[in-house]
N, C-alpha and C positions, 0 to 999 in steps of 0.2 A: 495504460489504465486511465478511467477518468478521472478530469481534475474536478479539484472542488473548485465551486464558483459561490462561495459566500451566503447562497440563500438561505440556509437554515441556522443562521448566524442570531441567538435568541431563542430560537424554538427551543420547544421540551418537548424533548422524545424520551417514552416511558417504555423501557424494554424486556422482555420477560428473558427470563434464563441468558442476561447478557454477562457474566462472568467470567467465560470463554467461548470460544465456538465463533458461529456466525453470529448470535448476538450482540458480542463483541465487537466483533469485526465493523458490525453496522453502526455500532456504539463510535469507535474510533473514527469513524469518518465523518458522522454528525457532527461529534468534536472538534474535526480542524473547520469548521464553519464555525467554531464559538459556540455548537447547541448547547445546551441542557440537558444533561443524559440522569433519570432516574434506573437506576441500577436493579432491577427486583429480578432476584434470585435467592434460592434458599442456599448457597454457598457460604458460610462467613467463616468456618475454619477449613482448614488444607484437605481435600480429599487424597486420599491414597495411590488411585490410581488416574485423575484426573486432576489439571492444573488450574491456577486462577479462584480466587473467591472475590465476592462482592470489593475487598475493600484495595486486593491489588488490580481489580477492574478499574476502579476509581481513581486510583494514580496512575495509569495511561491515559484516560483518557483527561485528567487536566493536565497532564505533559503534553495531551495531544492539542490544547487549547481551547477544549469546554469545560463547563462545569459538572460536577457531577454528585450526585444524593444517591448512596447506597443501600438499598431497604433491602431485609429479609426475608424473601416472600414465595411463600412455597404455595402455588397456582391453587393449588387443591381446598387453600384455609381461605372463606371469604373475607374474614376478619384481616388478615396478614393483607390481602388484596388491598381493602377498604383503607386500611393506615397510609399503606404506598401512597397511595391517591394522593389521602391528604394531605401528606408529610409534602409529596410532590409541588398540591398546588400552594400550599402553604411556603413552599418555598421560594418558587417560582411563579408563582402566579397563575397557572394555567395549565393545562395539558394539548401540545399540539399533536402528536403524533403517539399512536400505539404500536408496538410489532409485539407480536405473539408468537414468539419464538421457542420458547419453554416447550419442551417435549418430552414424552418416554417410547421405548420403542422395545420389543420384542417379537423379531423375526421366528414364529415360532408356529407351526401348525395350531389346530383346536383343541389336541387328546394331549397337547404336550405345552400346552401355555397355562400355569396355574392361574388361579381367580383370581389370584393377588397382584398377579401380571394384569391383568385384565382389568380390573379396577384401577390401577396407576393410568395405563394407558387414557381410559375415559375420560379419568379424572383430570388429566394433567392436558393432556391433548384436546377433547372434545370441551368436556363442564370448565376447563379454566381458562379457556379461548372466549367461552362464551362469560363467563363471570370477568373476567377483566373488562372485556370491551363494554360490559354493562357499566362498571364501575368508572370507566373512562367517557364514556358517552355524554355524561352533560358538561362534562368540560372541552370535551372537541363538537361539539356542536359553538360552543363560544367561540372558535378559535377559525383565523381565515385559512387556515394550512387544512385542519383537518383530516386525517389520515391514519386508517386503521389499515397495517399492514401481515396478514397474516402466513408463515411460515410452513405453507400447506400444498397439494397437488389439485394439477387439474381433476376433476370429477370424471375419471375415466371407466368406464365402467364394464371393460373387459375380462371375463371370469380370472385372465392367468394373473392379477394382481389382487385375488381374494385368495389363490388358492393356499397360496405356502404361506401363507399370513393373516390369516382370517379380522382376528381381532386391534391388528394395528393397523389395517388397511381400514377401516368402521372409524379407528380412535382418528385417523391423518384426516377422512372424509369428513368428519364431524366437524373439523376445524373449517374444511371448503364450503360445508353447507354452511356455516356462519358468513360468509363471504358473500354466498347467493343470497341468504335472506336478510343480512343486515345492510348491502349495497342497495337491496330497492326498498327497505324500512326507509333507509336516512339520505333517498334520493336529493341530490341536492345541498344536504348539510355537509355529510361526513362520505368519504372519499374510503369505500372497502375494497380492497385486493389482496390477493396472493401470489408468494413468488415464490418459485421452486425452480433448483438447481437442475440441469440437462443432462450433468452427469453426479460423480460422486464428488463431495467438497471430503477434502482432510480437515478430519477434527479428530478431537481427543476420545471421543464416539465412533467417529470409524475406526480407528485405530483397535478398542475393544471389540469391535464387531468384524474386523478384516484382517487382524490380525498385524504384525508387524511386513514390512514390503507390500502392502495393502496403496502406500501413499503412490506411489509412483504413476498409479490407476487416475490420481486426482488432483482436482482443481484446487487452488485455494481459496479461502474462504473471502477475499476479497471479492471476485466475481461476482459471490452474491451480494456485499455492503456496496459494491457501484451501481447493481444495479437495484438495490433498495432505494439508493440516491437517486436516480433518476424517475423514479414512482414520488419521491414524495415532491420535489421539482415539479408536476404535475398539477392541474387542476381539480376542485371538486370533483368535477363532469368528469372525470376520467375513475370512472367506478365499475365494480361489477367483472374483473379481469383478472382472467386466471395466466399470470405471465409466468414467460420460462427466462433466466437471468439471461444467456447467451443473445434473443429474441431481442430483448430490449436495449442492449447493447450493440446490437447491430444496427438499429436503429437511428444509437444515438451517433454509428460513425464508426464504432471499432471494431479491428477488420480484423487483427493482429491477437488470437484468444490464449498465444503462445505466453505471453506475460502473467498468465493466472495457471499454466501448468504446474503442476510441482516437477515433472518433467520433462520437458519440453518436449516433444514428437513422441511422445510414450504413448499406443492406445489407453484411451479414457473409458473407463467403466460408466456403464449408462448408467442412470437413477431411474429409480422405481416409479412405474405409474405414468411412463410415456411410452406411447406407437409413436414411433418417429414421423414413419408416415404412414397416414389411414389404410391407404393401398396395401398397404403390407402387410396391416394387421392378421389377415385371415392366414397369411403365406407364415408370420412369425409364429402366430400362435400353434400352428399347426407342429412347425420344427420344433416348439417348447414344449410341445404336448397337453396341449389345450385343446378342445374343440369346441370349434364356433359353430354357431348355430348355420347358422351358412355357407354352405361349402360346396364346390363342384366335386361331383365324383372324378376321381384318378381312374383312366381308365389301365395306365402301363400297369404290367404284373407287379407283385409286391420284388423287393431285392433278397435276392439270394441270401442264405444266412451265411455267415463269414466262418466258415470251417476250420479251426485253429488259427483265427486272426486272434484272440487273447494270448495266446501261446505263442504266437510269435511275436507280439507286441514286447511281452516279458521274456524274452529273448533279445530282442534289440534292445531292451531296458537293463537288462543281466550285462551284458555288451558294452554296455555303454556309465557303469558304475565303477568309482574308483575311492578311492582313501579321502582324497578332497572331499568328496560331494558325500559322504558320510560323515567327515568332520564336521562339516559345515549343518547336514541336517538333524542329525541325531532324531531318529523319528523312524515308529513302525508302522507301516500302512496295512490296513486291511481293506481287501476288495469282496463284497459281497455283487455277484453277477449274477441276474437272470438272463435267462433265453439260450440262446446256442453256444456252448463252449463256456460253458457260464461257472457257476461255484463259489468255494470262495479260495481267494489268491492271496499273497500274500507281497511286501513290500518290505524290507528289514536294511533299513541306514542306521544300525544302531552299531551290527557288529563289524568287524575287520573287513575291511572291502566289500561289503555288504550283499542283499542275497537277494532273491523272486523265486517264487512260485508258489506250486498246488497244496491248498491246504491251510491251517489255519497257522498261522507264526511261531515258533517257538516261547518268544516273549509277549508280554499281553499289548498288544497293539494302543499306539497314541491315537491313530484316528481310524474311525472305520465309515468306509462309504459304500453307499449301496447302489446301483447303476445298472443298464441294460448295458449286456455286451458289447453291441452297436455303438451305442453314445461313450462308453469306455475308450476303446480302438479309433473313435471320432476325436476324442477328448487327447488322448497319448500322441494323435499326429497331428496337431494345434488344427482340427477342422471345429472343432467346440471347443470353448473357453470355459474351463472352469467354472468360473465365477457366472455367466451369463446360465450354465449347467443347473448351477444351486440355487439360483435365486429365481430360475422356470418351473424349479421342483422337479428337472433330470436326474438331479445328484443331491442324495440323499447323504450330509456329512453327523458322523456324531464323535465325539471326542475335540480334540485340541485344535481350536480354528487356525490357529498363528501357525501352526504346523501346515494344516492344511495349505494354507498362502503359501507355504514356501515349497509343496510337490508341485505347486504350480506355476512359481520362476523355475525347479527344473524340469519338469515340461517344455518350457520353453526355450532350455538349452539342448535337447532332446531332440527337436520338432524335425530339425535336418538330418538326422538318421531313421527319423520315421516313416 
């Protein structure tokens, strides 16, 4: 991992939503420089399902050897914003650095994301990305550091990352556009970028969102506070840059990305909003079921429909169930299929040695998903990943996501009798 090298020893870094998470994380490493970490986040009692509030932020990070001012500050209240500030420079003297890390997120179609989702999103994402760095801005324009650092994706503008998410892909972009037009506003004074994760970071966020066995998929959250370090090390001139944390770490030397696994040689779950490579994009989009405006016509025939490939798939799945792997999941699948051999199926880990097939379950199903035959029978003999499935909008899941994660570690135990 990188070490620290002192420079930010003094500075005031003012962090949004750093409580837990990557915030934190960024928080923590400025500290063993000696920074100045202002704490704003609307956490200041225990959340129920999520850990850390403003003030047990505050006692890591002066164990970690900064100091630290814990404000209350929920992104969306300009007033809450405006106090941070001053409490900040009031205390400190100054403002060197911003990260706008505070977010909301909801993975959700357009007919299935209420207003209310919608409105946090904007609010918290796009208007409090932009009201913070309003309110930070004449104090990092005083400051030789300088450095608004925002917690947002490259501007990619591929339809298959508007499709299954319409409204938080708008809220994550808003944050970017701020990047693009306040790095050539304050060319020269203040030093704007964004850094975004290669794959998936474990947080307390993924976790709600992926369910438990989700971590193994990811990085820690360090990966991105070394390489928040390494941007703010940087000069003014170094503005206008949509960086990915892996990219600038490689950079800086490190070769070795096994130390930020949560498990070592485990495949890592990509993050949202990157073509890995360009070349690929029209070949990716196509397999995710996207279509690009540019395409060569195929000229080979279409592939044959798979005539009782479901049916035998739930057969070597029937096969291959025991007392364990019931105990372990306790969990009804429902399969809704279109196309050939399609319907809906059934998955039952709830009863005595558990059961498969045609028709709807006995008992009322924990999760139900909805899938083309094809990418079903692709998905059961590990040629499609689950996860890469749902987040293309292949696999349509509703009911108990943590469930879901876990038909897809046995999948994975599955794969060599498929």
């Amino acid at each position: 991992m990188l070490p620290n090298t002192g420079k930010l020893a003094g500075c005031t870094v003012f962090i949004t939503g750093a409580s837990r998470g990557i915030g934190k994380a960024i928080a923590l490493k400025a500290a063993k420089d000696g920074a100045n970490i202002v704490i704003a986040a609307k956490t200041a009692q225990a959340h129920p399902k999520l850990p850390g509030t403003i003030y047990t932020a505050a006692e890591e990070i002066k164990a970690a050897g900064g100091k630290a001012l814990p404000c209350i500050v929920d992104v969306r209240d300009e007033e809450q914003i405006s106090s941070a500030v001053e409490k900040a420079v009031e205390k400190f003297g100054g403002i060197d650095i911003l990260v706008n890390n505070a977010s909301a997120i909801s993975l959700t179609n357009t007919l299935e994301t209420p207003t209310k989702k919608v409105d946090l999103m904007m609010n918290v994402n796009t208007r409090g990305t932009y009201l913070t760095s309003k309110a930070c801005i004449p104090y990092l324009k005083k400051s030789k550091v300088a450095h608004i650092l925002n917690l947002s994706p490259p501007l990619n503008l591929n339809p298959l990352w508007f499709k299954q998410h319409c409204a938080y892909t708008i809220a994550k972009y808003g944050m970017s556009m701020c990047v693009l037009g306040m790095a050539e506003e304050f060319k020269g004074e203040i030093a704007v970028n964004a850094l975004w994760p290669r794959t998936a970071i474990h947080t307390a966020a993924m976790d709600m969102l992926g369910g438990s066995g989700v971590e193994s998929q990811c990085r820690k959250v360090d990966i991105m506070a070394d390489a928040a370090y390494c941007i703010f090390k940087k000069p003014k001139s170094f503005t206008g840059n949509f960086i990915i944390d892996e990219n600038i770490l490689k950079e800086e030397g490190i070769k070795n990305f096994d130390v930020y696994a949560i498990t070592p040689g485990h495949p890592l779950l990509p993050d949202f909003f990157l073509d890995e490579q360009p070349a690929m994009v029209t070949k990716k989009a196509d397999s995710y079921g996207a279509v690009p405006e540019l395409k060569e016509e195929k000229t080979q025939p279409p592939p044959k429909a798979r005539s009782g490939a479901v049916e035998e798939t739930f057969r070597i799945v029937k096969d291959s169930l025991s007392d364990d792997i019931v105990k372990a999941t306790q969990a009804v699948y429902q399969f809704e299929l279109s196309g050939e051999d399609g319907g809906t199926w059934f998955l039952d880990l709830k009863s005595k040695g558990g059961n498969v097939g045609y028709g709807e379950p006995s008992d009322q199903a924990d999760v139900v998903m909805s899938m083309s035959t094809d990418d079903f029978v692709k998905m059961f003999s590990g040629k499609l990943k689950p996860t890469m499935a749902f987040m293309s909008g292949k696999l349509k899941i509703k009911g108990n996501m943590a469930l879901a994660i876990k038909l897809e570690k046995l999948m994975n135990q599955m794969n060599s009798k498929l």
